[in-house]
C-alpha positions as semicolon CSV with decimal commas, in nm:
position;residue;x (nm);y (nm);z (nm)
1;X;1,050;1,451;-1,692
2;X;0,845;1,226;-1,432
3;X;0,524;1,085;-1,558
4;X;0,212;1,179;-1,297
5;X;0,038;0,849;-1,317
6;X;-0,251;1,058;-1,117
7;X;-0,293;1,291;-1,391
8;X;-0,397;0,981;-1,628
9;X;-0,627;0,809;-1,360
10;X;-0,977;0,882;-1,494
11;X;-0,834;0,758;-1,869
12;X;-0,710;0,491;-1,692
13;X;-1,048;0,381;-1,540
14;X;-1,239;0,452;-1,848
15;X;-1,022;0,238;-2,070
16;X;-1,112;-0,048;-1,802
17;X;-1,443;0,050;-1,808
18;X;-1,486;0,009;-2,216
19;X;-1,248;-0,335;-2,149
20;X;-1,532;-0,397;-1,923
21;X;-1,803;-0,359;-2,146
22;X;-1,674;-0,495;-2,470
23;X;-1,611;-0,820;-2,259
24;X;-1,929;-0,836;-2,140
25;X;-2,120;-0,769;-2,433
26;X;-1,914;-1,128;-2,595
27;X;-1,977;-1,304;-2,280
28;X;-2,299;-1,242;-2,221
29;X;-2,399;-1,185;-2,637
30;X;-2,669;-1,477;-2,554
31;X;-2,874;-1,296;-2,289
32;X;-2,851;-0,972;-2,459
33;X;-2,999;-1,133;-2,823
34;X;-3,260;-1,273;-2,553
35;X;-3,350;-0,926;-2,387
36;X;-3,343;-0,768;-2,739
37;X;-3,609;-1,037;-2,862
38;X;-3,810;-0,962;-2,602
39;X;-3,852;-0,588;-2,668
40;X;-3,581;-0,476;-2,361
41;X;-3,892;-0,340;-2,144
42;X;-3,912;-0,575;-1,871
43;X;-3,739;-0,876;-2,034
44;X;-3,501;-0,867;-1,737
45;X;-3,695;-1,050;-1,450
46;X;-3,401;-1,157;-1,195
47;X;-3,623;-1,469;-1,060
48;X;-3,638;-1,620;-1,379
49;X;-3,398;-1,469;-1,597
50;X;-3,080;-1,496;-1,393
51;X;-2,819;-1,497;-1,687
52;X;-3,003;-1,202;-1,760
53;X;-2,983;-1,019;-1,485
54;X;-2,616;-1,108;-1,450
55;X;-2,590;-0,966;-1,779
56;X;-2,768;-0,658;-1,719
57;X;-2,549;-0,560;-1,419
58;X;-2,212;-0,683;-1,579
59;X;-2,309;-0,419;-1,877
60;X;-2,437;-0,132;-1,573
61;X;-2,120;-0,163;-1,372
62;X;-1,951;-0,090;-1,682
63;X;-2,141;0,213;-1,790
64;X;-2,091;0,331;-1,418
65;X;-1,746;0,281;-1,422
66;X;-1,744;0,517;-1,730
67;X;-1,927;0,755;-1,548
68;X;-1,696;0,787;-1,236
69;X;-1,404;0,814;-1,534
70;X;-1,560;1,122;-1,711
71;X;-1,598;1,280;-1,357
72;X;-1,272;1,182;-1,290
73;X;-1,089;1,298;-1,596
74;X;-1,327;1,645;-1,578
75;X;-1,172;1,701;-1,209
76;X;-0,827;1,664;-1,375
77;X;-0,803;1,823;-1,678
78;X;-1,121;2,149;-1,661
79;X;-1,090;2,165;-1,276
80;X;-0,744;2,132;-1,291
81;X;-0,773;1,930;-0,946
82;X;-0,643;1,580;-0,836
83;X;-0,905;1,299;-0,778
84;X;-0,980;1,296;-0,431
85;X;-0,806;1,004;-0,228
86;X;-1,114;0,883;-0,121
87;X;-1,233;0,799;-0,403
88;X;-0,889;0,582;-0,462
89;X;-0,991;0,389;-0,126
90;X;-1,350;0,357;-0,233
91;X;-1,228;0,161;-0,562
92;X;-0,971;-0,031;-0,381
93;X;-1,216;-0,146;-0,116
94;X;-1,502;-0,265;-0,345
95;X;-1,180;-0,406;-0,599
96;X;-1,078;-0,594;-0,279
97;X;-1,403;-0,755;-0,199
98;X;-1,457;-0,852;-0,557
99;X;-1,132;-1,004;-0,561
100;X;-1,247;-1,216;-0,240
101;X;-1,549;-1,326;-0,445
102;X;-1,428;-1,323;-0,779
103;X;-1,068;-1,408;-0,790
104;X;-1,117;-1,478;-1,145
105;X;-1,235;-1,134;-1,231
106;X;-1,121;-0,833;-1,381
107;X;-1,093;-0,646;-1,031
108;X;-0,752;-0,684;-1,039
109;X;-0,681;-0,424;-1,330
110;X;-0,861;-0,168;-1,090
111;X;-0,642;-0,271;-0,767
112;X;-0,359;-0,010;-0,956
113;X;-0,544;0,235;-1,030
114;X;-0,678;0,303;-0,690
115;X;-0,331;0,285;-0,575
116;X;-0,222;0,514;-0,805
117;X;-0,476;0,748;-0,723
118;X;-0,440;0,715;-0,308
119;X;-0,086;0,751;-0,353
120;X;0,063;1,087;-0,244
């Protein structure tokens, strides 16, 4: 029996997307105990709070990332479609250019995945 990588895909990107997440709540536990001491409305001001913001978007990526999983998985297993290639290119484009940026960056685990998914 051949395992359909494809059919996995939106687990796939949600397990990254919690890896995501738990890593950026150690890495960025500082600015988070700062935004939480000042009462989360408006404690994120990006011109003077930039390990904030950093932290902020690190933690929203991550939550978006779990988002385009659900939608994923939902396609796949109620629709009992395939994820569209294009969104396969979409992540490997924007895994690319964080690669370029970041080479020292988790956009590598995604690089697969969108593979996987763009693959026939």
């Amino acid at each position: 029996m051949k395992l359909n990588l494809k059919s996995y895909s939106g687990v796939m990107l949600a397990w990254t997307a919690f890896l995501h997440t738990i890593v950026g709540i150690i890495i960025y536990r500082e600015q988070i105990a700062d935004i939480a001491s000042d009462g989360f409305i408006n404690a994120v001001k990006p011109q003077l709070h930039a390990g904030r913001a950093a932290a902020f978007w690190f933690l929203m990526a991550g939550v978006l990332m779990f988002m385009l999983a659900r939608l994923m998985n939902w396609l796949i297993r109620v629709k009992g479609t395939v994820v569209p290639k294009f969104v396969g290119v979409y992540l490997l484009a924007l895994s690319l250019i964080g690669v370029f940026f970041m080479p020292v960056s988790g956009f590598w685990l995604v690089i697969p995945q969108a593979i996987i998914i763009i693959r026939k």
